[in-house]
C-alpha positions in Angstrom: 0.0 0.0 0.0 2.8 2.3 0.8 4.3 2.0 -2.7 0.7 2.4 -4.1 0.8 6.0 -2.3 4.2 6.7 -3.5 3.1 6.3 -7.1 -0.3 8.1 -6.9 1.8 10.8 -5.0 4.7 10.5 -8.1 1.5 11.0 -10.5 0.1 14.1 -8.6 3.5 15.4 -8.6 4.3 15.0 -11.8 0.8 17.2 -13.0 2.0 20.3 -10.5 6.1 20.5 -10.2 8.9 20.1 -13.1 9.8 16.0 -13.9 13.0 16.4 -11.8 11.1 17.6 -8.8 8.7 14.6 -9.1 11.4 12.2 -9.7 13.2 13.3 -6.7 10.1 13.1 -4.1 9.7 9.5 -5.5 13.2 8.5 -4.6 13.0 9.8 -2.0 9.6 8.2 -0.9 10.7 5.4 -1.9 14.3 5.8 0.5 12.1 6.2 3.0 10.5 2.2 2.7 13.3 0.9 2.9 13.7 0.2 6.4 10.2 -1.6 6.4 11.1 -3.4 3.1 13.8 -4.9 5.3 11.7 -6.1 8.0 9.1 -7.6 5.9 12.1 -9.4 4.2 13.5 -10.2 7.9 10.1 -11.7 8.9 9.4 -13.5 5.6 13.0 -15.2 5.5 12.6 -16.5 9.2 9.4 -18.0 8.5 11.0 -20.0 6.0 13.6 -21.8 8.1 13.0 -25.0 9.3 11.5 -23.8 12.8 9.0 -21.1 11.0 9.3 -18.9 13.5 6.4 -16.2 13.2 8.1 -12.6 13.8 7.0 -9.1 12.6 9.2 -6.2 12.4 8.4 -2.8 12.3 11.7 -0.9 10.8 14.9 -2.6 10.4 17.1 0.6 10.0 20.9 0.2 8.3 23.7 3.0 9.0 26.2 1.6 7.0 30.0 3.3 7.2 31.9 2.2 4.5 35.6 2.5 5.5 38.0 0.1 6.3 39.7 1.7 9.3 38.7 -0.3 12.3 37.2 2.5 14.6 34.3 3.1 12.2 31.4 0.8 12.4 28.2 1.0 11.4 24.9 0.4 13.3 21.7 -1.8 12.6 18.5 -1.0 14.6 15.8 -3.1 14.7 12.3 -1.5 15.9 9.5 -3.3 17.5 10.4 -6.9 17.6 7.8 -9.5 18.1 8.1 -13.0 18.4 5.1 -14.7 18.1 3.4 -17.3 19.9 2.8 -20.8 18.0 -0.2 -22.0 16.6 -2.7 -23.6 19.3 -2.1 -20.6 22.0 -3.7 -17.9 22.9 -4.5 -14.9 20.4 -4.4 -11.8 23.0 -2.6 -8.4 23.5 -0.3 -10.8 25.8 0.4 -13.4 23.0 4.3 -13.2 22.7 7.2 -14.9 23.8 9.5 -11.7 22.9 8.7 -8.4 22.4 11.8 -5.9 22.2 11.0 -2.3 21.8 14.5 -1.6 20.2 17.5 -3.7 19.7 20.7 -1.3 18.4 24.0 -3.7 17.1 27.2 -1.4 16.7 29.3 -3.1 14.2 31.8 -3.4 11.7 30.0 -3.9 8.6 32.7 -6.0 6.5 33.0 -8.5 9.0 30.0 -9.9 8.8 31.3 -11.0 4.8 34.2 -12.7 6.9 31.9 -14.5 9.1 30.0 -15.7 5.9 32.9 -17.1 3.9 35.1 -18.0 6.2 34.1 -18.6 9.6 35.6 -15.7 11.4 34.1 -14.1 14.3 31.8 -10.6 13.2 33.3 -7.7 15.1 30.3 -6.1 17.4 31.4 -3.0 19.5 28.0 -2.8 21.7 24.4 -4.2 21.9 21.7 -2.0 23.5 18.4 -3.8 23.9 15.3 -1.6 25.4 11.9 -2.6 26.3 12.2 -6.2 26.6 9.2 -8.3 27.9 9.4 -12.2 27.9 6.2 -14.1 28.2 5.5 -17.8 29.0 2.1 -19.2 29.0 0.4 -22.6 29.2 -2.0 -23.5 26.4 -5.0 -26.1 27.3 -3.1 -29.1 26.5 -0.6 -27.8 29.3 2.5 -26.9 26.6 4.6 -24.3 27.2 4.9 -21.5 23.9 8.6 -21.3 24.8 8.9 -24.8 23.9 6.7 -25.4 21.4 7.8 -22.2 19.5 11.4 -24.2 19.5 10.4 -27.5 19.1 11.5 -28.8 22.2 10.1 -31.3 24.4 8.8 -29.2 27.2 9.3 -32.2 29.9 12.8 -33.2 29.6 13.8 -29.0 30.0 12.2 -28.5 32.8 13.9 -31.6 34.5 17.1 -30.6 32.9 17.0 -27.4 34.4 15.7 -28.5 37.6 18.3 -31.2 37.8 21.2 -28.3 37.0 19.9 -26.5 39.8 20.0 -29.1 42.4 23.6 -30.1 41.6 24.8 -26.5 41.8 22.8 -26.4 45.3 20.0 -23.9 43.7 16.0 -25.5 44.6 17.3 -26.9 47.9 13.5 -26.7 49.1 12.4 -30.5 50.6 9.4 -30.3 48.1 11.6 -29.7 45.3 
């Protein structure tokens, strides 16, 4: 729809202002998309992966820097990040597992082509995450969204964890 706007606004534009004037708004319209082209591409490529997780994405924004020097690195926001719960839960203002309001990665931009081709660690200078809510829930059949939303048996975690506890002394309650 947005591009649909973009183009009736190109057309308008085009009627009232010289072509180069309209052609510029357009590109620039258009520049402005991009960030949610991104996160609809995010959102549909996760979905695809064997796990199908079910995201949406409000804005992936991309501050690329260019140079080689290693004190310049770029940054890559993501905006409004929602992880979704599974099928067979819930479908409420509280159905999540994630919700981040804004994750920001500081980062050096070619290094991510050395972790693609040849295994090499990507340089990251900070991670800021705000706005971070977590949420577990139970569906009827007793499963846990975390678990299902992974794939993962939910019984064996749960004694996995609880047996991790107990031999690091944590859950030393006689009930437990």
């Amino acid at each position: 729809t947005c591009v649909i706007l973009c183009l009736g606004g190109f057309v308008i534009a085009a009627a009232f202002v010289p072509l180069p004037w309209a052609l510029f708004l357009l590109c620039f319209s258009l520049l402005l998309q991009v960030d949610r082209a991104l996160a609809l591409l995010a959102c549909w490529a996760i979905a695809k992966t064997p796990k199908a997780f079910h995201w949406s994405i409000e804005l992936i924004r991309v501050r690329p820097n260019w140079s080689l020097r290693r004190l310049c690195w770029s940054e890559i926001t993501v905006i409004n990040w929602t992880w979704h719960n599974p099928p067979g839960f819930e479908d409420d203002e509280r159905s999540y597992i994630l919700e981040i309001d804004r994750l920001c990665v500081r980062l050096q931009l070619f290094s991510i082509l050395g972790a693609l081709g040849n295994r090499r660690a990507i340089q990251v200078k900070m991670v800021c995450v705000e706005g971070v809510r977590f949420n577990t829930q139970r569906n009827e059949e007793a499963l846990l969204n975390l678990w299902e939303a992974l794939h993962l048996d939910d019984g064996a975690n749960e004694a996995t964890i609880v047996h991790g506890a107990h031999q690091v002394g944590g859950l030393d309650h006689p009930h437990m």
